[in-house]
TIROKE-726764 format. One record per residue (C-alpha): x, y, z; chain; residue in one letter; residue number from 1. Coordinates in nm, 4 decimals. Layout:
<senus>
senu X X | Y Y | Z Z | cadena A | residuo a | num NUM .
...
</senus>
This chain:
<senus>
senu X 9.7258 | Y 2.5695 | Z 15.1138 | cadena A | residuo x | num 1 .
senu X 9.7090 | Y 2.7210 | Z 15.4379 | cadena A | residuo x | num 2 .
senu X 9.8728 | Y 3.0537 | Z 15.3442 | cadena A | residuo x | num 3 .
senu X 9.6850 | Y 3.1006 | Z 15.0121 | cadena A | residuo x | num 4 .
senu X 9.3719 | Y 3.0870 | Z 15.2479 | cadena A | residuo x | num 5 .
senu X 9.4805 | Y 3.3013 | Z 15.4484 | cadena A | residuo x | num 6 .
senu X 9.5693 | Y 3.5663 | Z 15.1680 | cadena A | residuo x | num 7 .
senu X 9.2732 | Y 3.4977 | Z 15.0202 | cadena A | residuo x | num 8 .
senu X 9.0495 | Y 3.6178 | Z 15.3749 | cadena A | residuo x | num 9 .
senu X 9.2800 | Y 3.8883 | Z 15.4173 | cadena A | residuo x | num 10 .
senu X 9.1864 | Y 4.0105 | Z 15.0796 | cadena A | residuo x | num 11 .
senu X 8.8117 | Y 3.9728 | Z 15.1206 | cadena A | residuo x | num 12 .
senu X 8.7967 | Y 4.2057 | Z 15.4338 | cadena A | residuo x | num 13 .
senu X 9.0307 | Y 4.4265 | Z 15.2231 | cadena A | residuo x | num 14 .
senu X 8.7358 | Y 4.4393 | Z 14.9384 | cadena A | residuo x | num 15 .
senu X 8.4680 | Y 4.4749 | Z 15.2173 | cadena A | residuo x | num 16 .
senu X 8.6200 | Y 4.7727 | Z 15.3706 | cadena A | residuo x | num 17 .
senu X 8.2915 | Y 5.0367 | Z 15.3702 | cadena A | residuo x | num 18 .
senu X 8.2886 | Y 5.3896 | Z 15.1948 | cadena A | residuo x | num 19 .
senu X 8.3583 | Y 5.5554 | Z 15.5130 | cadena A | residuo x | num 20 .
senu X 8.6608 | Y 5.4742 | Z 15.5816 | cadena A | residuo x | num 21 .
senu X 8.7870 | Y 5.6569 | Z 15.3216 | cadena A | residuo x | num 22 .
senu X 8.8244 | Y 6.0384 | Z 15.4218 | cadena A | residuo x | num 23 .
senu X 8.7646 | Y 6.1071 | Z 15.0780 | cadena A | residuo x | num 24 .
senu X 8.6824 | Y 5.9795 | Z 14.7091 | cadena A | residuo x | num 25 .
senu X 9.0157 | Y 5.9836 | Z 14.6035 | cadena A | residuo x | num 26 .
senu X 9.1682 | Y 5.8008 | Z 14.8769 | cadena A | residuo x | num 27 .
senu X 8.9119 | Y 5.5241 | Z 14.7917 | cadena A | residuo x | num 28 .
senu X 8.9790 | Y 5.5345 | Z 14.4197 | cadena A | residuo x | num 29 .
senu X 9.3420 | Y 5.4461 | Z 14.5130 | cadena A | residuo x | num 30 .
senu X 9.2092 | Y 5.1324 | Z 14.7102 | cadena A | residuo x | num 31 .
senu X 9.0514 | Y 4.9888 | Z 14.4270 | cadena A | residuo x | num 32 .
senu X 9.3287 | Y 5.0528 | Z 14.2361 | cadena A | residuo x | num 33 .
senu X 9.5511 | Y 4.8702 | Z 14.4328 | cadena A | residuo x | num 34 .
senu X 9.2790 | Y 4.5564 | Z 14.5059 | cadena A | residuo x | num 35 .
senu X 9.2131 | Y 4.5364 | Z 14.1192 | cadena A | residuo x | num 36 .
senu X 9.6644 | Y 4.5362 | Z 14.1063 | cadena A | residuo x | num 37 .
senu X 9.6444 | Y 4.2238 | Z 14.3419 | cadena A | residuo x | num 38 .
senu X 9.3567 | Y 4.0628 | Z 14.1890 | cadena A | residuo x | num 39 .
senu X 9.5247 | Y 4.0660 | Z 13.8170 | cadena A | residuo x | num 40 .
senu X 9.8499 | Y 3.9570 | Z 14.0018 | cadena A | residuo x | num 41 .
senu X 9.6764 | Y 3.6377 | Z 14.1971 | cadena A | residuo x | num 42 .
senu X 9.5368 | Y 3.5846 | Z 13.8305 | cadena A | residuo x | num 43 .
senu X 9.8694 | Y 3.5940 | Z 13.6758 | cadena A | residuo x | num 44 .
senu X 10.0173 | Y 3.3879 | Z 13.9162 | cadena A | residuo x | num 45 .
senu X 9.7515 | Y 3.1511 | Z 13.9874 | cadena A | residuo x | num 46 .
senu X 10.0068 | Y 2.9740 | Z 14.2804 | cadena A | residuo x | num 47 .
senu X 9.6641 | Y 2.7923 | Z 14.4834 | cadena A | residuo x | num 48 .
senu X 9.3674 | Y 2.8829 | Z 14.2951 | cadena A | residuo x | num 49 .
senu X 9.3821 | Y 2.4864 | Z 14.1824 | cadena A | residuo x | num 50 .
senu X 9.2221 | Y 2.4136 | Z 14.5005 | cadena A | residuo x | num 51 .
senu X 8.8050 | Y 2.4605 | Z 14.5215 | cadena A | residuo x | num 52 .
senu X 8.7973 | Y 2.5678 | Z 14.8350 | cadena A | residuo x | num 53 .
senu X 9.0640 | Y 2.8419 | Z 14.7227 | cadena A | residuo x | num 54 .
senu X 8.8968 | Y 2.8992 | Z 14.3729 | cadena A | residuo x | num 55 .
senu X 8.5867 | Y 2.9170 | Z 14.4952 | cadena A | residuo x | num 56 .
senu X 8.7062 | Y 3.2400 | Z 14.7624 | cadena A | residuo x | num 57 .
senu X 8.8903 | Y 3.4239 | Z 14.4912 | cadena A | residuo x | num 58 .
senu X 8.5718 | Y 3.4090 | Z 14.3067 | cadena A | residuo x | num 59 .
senu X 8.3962 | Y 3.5307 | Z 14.5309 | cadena A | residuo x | num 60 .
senu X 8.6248 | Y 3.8338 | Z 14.5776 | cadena A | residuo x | num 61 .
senu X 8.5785 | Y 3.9296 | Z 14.2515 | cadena A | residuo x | num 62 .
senu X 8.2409 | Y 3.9435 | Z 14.2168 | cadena A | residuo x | num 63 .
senu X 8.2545 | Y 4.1591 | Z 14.5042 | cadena A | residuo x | num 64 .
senu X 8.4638 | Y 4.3735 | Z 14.3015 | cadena A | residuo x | num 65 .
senu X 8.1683 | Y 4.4587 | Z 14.1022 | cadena A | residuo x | num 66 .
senu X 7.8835 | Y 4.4578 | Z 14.4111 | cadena A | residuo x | num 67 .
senu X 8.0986 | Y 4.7110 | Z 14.5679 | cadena A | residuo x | num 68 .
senu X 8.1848 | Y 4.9630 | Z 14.3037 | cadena A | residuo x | num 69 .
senu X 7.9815 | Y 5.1021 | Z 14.0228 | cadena A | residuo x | num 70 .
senu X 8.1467 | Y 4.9809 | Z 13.6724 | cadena A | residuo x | num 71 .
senu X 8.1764 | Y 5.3711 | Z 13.6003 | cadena A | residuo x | num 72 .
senu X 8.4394 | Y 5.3703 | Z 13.9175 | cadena A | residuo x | num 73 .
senu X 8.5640 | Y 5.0282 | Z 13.8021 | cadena A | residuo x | num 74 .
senu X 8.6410 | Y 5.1678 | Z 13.4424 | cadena A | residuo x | num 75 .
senu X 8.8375 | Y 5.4722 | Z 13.5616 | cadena A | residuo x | num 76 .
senu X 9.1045 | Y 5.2691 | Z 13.7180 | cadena A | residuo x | num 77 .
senu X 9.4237 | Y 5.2521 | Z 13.5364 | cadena A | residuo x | num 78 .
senu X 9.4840 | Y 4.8836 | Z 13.5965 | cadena A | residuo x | num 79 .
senu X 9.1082 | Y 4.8244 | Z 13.5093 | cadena A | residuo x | num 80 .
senu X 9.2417 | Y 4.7317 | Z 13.1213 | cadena A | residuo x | num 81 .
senu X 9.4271 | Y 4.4730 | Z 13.2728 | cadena A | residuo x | num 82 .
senu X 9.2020 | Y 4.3542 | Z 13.5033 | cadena A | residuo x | num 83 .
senu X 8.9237 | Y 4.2964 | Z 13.2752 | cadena A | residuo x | num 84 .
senu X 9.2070 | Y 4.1147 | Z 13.0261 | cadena A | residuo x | num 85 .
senu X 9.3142 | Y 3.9001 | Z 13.3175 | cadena A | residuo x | num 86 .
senu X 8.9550 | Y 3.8307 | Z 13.4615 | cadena A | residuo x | num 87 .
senu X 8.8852 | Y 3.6677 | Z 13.0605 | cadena A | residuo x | num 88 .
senu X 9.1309 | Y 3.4439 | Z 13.0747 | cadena A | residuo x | num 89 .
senu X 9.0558 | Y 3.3586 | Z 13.4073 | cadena A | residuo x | num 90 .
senu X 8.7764 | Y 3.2659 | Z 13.3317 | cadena A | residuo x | num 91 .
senu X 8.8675 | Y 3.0675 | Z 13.0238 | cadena A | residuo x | num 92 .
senu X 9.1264 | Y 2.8396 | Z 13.1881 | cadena A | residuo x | num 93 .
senu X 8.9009 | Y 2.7639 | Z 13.5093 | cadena A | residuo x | num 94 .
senu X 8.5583 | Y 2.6719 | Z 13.3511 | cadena A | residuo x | num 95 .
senu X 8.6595 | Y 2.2935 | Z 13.2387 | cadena A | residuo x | num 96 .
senu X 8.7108 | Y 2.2106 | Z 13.5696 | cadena A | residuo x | num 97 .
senu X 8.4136 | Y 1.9857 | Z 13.5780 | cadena A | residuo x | num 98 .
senu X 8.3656 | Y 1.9919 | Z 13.9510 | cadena A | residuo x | num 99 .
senu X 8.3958 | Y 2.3409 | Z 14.0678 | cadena A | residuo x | num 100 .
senu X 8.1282 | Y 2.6212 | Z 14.1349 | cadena A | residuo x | num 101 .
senu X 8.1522 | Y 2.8384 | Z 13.8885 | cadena A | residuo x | num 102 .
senu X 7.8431 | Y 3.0588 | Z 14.0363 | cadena A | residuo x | num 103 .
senu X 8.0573 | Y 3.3423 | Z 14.1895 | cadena A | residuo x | num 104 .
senu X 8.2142 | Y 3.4153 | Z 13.8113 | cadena A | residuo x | num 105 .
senu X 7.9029 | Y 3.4123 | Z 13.6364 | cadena A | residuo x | num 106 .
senu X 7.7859 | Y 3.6529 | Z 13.8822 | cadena A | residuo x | num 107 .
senu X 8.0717 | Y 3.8842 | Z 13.8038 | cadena A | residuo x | num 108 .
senu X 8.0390 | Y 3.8783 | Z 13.4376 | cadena A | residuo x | num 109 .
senu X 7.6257 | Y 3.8627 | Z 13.4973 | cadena A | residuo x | num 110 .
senu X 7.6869 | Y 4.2066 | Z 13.7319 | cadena A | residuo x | num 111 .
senu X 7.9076 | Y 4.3811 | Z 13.4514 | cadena A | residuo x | num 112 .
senu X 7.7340 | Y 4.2785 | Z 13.1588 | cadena A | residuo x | num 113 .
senu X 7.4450 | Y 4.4730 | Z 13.3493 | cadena A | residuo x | num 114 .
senu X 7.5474 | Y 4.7922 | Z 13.3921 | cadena A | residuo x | num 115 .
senu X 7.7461 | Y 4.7880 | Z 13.0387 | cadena A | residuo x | num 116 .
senu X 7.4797 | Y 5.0030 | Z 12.9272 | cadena A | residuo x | num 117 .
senu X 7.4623 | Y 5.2535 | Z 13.2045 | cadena A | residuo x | num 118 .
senu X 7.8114 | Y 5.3535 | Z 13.1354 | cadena A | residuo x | num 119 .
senu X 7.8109 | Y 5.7194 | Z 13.0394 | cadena A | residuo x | num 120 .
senu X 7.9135 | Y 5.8823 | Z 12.7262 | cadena A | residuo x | num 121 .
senu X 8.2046 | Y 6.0294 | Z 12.8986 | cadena A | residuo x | num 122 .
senu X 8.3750 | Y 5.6742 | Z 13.0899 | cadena A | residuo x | num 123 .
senu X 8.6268 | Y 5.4974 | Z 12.9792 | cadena A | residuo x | num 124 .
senu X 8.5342 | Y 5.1676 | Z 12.7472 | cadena A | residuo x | num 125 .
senu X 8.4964 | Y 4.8582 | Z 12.9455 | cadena A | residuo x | num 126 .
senu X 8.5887 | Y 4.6353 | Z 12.6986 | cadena A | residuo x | num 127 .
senu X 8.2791 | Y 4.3864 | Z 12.7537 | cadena A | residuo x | num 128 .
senu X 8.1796 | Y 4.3715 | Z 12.4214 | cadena A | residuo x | num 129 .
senu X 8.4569 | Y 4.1572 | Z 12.3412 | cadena A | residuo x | num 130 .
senu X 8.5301 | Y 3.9890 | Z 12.6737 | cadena A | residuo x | num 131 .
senu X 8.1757 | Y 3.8801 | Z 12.7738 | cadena A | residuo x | num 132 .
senu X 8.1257 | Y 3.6831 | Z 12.4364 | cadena A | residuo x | num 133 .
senu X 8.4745 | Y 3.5179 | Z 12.4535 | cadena A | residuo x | num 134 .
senu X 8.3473 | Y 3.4021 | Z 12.7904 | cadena A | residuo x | num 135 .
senu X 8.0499 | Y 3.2718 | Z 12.7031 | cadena A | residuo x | num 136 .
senu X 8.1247 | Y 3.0618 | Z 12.4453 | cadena A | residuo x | num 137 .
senu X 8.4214 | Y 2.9542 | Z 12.6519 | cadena A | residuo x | num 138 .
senu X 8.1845 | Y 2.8158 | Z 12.9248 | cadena A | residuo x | num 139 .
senu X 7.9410 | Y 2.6221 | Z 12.6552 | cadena A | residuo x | num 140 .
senu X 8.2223 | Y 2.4596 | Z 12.4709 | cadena A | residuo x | num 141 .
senu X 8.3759 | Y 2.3710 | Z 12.8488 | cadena A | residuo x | num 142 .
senu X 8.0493 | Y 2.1879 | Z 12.9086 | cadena A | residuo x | num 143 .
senu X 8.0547 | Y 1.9991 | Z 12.5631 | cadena A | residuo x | num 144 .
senu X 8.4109 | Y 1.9357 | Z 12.6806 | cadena A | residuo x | num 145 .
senu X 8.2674 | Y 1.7693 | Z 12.9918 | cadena A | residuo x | num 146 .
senu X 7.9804 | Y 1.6060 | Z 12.8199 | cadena A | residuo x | num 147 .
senu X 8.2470 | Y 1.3955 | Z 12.5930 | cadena A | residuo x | num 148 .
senu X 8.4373 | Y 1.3222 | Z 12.9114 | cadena A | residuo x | num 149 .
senu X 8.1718 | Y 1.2145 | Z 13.1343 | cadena A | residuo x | num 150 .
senu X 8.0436 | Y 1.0069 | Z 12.7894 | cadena A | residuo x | num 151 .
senu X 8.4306 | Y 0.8487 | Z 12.7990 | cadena A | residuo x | num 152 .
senu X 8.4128 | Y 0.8347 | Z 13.2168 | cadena A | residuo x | num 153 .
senu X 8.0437 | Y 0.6736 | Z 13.3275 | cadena A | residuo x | num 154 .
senu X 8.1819 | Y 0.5645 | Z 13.6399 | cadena A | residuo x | num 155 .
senu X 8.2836 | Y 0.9647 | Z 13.7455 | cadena A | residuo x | num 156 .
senu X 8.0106 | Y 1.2355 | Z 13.8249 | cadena A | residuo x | num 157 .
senu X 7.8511 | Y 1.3628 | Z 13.5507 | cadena A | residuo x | num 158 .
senu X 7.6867 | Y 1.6897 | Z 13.6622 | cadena A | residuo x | num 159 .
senu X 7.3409 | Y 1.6219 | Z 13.4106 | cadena A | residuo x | num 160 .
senu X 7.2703 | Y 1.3842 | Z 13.6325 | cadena A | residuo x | num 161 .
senu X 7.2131 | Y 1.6626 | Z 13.8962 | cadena A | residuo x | num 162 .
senu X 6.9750 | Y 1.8675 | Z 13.6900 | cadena A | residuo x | num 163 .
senu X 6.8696 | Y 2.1037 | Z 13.9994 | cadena A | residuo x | num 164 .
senu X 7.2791 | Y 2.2287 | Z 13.9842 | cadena A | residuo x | num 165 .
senu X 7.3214 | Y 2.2475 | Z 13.6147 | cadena A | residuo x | num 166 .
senu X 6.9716 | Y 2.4973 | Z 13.6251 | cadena A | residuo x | num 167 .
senu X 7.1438 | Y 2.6707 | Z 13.8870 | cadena A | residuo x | num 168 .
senu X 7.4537 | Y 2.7338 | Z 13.7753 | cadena A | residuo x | num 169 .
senu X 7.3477 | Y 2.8245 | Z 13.4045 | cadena A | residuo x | num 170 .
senu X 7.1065 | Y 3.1259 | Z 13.5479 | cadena A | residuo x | num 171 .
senu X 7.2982 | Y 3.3829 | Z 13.4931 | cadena A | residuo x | num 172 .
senu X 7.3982 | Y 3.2582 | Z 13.1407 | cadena A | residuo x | num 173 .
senu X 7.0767 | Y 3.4341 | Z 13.0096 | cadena A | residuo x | num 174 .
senu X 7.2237 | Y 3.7541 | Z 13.1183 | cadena A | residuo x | num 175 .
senu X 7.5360 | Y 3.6664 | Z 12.9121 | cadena A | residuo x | num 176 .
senu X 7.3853 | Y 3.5539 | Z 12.6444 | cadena A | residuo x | num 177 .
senu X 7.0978 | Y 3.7647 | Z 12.5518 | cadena A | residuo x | num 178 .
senu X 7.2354 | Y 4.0938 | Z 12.4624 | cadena A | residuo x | num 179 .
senu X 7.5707 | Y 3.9311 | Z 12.2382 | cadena A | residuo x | num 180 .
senu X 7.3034 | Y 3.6652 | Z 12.0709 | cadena A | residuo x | num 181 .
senu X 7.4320 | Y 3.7667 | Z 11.7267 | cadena A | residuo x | num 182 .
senu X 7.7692 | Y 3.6044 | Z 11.8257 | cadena A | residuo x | num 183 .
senu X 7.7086 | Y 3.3490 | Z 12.0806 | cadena A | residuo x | num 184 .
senu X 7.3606 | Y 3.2369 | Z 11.9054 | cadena A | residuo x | num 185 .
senu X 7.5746 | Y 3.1475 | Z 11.6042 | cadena A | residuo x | num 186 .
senu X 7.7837 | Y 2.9417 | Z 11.8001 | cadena A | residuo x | num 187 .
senu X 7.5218 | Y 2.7425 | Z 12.0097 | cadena A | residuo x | num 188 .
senu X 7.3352 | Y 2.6924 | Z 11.6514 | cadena A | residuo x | num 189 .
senu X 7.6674 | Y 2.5596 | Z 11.5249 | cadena A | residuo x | num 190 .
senu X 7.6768 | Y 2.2941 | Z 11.7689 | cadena A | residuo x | num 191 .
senu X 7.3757 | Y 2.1987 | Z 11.7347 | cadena A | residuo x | num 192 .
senu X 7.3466 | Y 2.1227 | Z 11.4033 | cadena A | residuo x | num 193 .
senu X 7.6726 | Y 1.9339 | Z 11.4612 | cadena A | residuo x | num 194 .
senu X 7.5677 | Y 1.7400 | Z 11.7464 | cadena A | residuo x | num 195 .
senu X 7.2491 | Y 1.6313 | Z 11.5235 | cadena A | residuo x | num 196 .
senu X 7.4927 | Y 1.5123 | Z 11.2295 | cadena A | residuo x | num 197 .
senu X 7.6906 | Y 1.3255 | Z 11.4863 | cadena A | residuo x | num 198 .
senu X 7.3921 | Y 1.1469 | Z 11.6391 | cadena A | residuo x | num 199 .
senu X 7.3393 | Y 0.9641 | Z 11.2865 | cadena A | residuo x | num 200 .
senu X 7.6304 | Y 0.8028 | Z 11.2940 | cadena A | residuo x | num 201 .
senu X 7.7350 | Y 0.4996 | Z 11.6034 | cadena A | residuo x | num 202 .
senu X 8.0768 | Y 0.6222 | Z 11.6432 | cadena A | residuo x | num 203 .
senu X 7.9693 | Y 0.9491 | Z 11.7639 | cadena A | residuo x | num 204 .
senu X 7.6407 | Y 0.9078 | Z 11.8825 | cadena A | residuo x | num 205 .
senu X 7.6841 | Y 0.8985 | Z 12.2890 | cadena A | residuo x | num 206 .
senu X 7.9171 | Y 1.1957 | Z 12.3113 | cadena A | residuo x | num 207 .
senu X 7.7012 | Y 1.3747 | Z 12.0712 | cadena A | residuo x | num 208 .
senu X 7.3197 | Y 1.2992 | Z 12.2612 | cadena A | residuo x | num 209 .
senu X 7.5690 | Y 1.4179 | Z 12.5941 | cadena A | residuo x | num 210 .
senu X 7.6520 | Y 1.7531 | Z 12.4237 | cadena A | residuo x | num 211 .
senu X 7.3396 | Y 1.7856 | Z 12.2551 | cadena A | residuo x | num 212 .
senu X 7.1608 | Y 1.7946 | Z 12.6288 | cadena A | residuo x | num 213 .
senu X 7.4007 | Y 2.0515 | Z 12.7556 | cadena A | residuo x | num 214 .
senu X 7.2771 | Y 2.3127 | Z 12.4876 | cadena A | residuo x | num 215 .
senu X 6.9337 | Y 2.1769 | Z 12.5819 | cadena A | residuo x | num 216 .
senu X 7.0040 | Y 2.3236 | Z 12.9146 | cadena A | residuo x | num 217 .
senu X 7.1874 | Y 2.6155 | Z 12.8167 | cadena A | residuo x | num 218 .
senu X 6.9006 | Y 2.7242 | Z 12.5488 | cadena A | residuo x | num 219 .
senu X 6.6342 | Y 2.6328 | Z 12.7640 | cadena A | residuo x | num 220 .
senu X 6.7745 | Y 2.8485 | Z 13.0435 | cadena A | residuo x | num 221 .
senu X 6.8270 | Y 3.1438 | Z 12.7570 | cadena A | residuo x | num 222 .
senu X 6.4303 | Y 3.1006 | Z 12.7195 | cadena A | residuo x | num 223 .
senu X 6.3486 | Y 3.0760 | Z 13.0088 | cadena A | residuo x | num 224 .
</senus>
């Protein structure tokens, strides 16, 4: 809607406000406290985030979270609990949307699961090593989702047939992926031992070949 939109710009200048405007680093801190109060509030809510043009914005506002603030800073916020709560569900409820870019949250989750290990000894926990996992596998069984559906649907878009955007989009998977392998590689195994039971039998064949190629992507990408 038009007034979500126009929340949603008014927001992003509010994120790209520059370090000196601030008089000092505690006036600053108290900005990000507030933006990460109205982010986990917009979350909550979710009132126009169903539209992609909307979705896609918010997004993008969060990963600027991250590009504009050191996790360390992000991690001494008092709402940052929260935040990092309500960016995992988030997350969770908006990836089987089959047709929206989903680029701007992987690069959130790619930027924090980054500097996870340049946390010092003395910061708060950021609670990735549970979130990023939960998100992860969240995303591959969305796309297994969308493989049966697109299986049940041929006339609608099936995004395999767009292999350029699938690479694209699963990029930053690798950077999800790779250090939580121990969970998520259980997972993706899981699958795909099921998918290659379930191509055996005619029943369950065409969904199965359609989910098997997604975590032909998604490993291949890991690889890669």
């Amino acid at each position: 809607s038009p007034r979500a939109a126009a929340a949603l710009e008014c927001l992003s200048l509010a994120v790209s406000l520059p370090r000196s405007f601030f008089d000092a680093p505690e006036a600053r801190a108290v900005w990000v406290e507030t933006q990460l109060v109205c982010s986990c509030k917009a979350m909550a809510d979710g009132k126009g985030l169903q539209d992609d043009a909307c979705y896609v914005k918010f997004s993008r506002i969060l990963a600027c979270f991250k590009a504009n603030n050191s996790l360390s800073a992000l991690v001494a916020c008092p709402s940052y609990p929260q935040w990092i709560s309500q960016c995992t569900a988030f997350s969770i409820a908006v990836f089987p949307r089959l047709d929206a870019d989903h680029g701007n949250l992987f690069s959130l989750w790619a930027s924090l699961t980054v500097s996870k290990n340049r946390l010092d000894p003395g910061d708060n926990p950021s609670g990735l090593d549970e979130c990023v996992p939960k998100v992860t596998v969240a995303y591959i069984e969305s796309r297994l989702q969308a493989g049966k559906w697109c299986t049940e649907n041929p006339d609608e878009d099936n995004p395999l047939t767009a292999p350029e955007e699938c690479t694209a989009q699963l990029q930053s998977m690798s950077k999800l992926i790779t250090p939580f392998y121990s969970q998520v590689g259980q997972v993706i195994m899981w699958h795909l031992q099921r998918c290659t039971a379930d191509i055996q039998q005619p029943q369950t064949m065409c969904v199965a070949e359609a989910q098997a190629a997604w975590l032909v992507y998604i490993v291949g990408v890991v690889v890669a």
